[in-house]
C-alpha positions in Angstrom: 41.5 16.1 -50.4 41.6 12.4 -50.7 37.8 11.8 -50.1 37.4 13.9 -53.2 40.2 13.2 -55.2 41.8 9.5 -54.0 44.7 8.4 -53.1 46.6 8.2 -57.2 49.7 10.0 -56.9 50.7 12.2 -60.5 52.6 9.8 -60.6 50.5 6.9 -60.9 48.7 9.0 -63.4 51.5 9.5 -65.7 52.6 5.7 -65.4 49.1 4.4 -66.4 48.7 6.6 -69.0 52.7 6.6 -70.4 52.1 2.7 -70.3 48.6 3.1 -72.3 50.4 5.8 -75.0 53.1 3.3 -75.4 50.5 0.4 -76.4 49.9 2.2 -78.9 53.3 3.6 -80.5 52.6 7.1 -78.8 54.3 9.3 -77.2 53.2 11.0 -74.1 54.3 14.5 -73.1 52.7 15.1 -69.1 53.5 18.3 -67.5 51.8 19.7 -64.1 51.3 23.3 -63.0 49.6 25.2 -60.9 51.3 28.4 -63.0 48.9 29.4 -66.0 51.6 30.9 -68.0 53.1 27.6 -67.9 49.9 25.6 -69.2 49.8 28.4 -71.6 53.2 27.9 -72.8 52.5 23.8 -73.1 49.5 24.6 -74.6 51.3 26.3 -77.4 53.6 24.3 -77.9 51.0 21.2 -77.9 48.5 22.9 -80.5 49.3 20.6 -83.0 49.7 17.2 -81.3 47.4 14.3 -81.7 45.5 14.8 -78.8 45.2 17.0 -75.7 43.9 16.0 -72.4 43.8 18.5 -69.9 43.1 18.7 -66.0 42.9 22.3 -65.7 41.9 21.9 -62.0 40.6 25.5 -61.0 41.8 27.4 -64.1 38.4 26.1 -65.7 36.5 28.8 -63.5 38.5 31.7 -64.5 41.3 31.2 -66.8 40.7 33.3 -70.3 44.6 32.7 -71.0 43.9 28.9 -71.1 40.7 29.2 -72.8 42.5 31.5 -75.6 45.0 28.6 -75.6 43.1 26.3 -76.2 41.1 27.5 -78.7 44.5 27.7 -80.9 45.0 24.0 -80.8 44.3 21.9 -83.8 43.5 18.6 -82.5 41.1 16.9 -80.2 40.8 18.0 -76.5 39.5 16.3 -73.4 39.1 17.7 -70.2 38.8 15.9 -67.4 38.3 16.6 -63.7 38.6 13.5 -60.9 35.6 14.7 -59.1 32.5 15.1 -60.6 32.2 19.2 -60.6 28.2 19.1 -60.8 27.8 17.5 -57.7 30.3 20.1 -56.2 29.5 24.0 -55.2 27.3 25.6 -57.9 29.8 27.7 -58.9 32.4 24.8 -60.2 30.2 23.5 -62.6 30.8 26.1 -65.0 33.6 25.1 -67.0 34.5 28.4 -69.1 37.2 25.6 -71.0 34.9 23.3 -71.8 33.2 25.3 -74.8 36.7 24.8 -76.4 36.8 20.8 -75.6 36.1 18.0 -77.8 34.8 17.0 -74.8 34.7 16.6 -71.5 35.1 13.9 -68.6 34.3 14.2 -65.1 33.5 12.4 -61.8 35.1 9.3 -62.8 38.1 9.6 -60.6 41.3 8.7 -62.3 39.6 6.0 -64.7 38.9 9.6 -66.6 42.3 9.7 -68.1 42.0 6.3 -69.3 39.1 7.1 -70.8 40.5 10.3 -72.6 43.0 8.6 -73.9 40.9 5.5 -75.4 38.7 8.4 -77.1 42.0 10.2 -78.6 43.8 6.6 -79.5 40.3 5.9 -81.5 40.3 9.1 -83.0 43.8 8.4 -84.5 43.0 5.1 -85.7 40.0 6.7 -87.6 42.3 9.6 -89.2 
């Protein structure tokens, strides 16, 4: 759905973001699923990174496995969604993830990954 979403590839994504990390002597770990016991899985294994930023797409409606994941992981967590979900079908402006985010980013297209990851490279800088 470009009209909602644009015309970025994951690819593009990943670049601009990799490219951002690397600014910054980061490393970035990008994975893409639509299985939850996948995102489950990286979510473990990502618990105690520097920083988590998560697009969990239509698991955020439903999705107590990723919440539970979530919960575990002991560093900073943005989520962030290309559209903007409150301006979207009442029902996909209830995030069940985001009570388990440091925060959360929406409607900004893909300038929200950016964004995410300017908050998590301050956030290191601070620690």
């Amino acid at each position: 759905e470009p009209e909602l979403y644009g015309r970025h590839t994951l690819a593009d994504i990943g670049t601009q973001c990799r490219a951002q990390a690397e600014r910054h002597q980061l490393e970035l770990i990008a994975h893409q699923s639509n299985a939850e016991h996948e995102m489950v899985g990286w979510l473990h294994e990502a618990r105690h990174a520097a920083g988590i930023i998560i697009n969990p797409a239509a698991f955020c409606y439903h999705s107590v496995a990723v919440l539970d994941a979530l919960k575990i992981c002991e560093c900073p967590v943005v989520e962030v969604h290309i559209s903007n979900i409150y301006r979207r079908e009442d029902w996909r402006s209830k995030s069940i993830l985001a009570s388990a985010a440091t925060g959360v980013i929406t409607g900004l297209g893909v300038d929200g990954y950016r964004l995410a990851m300017d908050h998590l490279i301050r956030l290191l800088a601070k620690s």
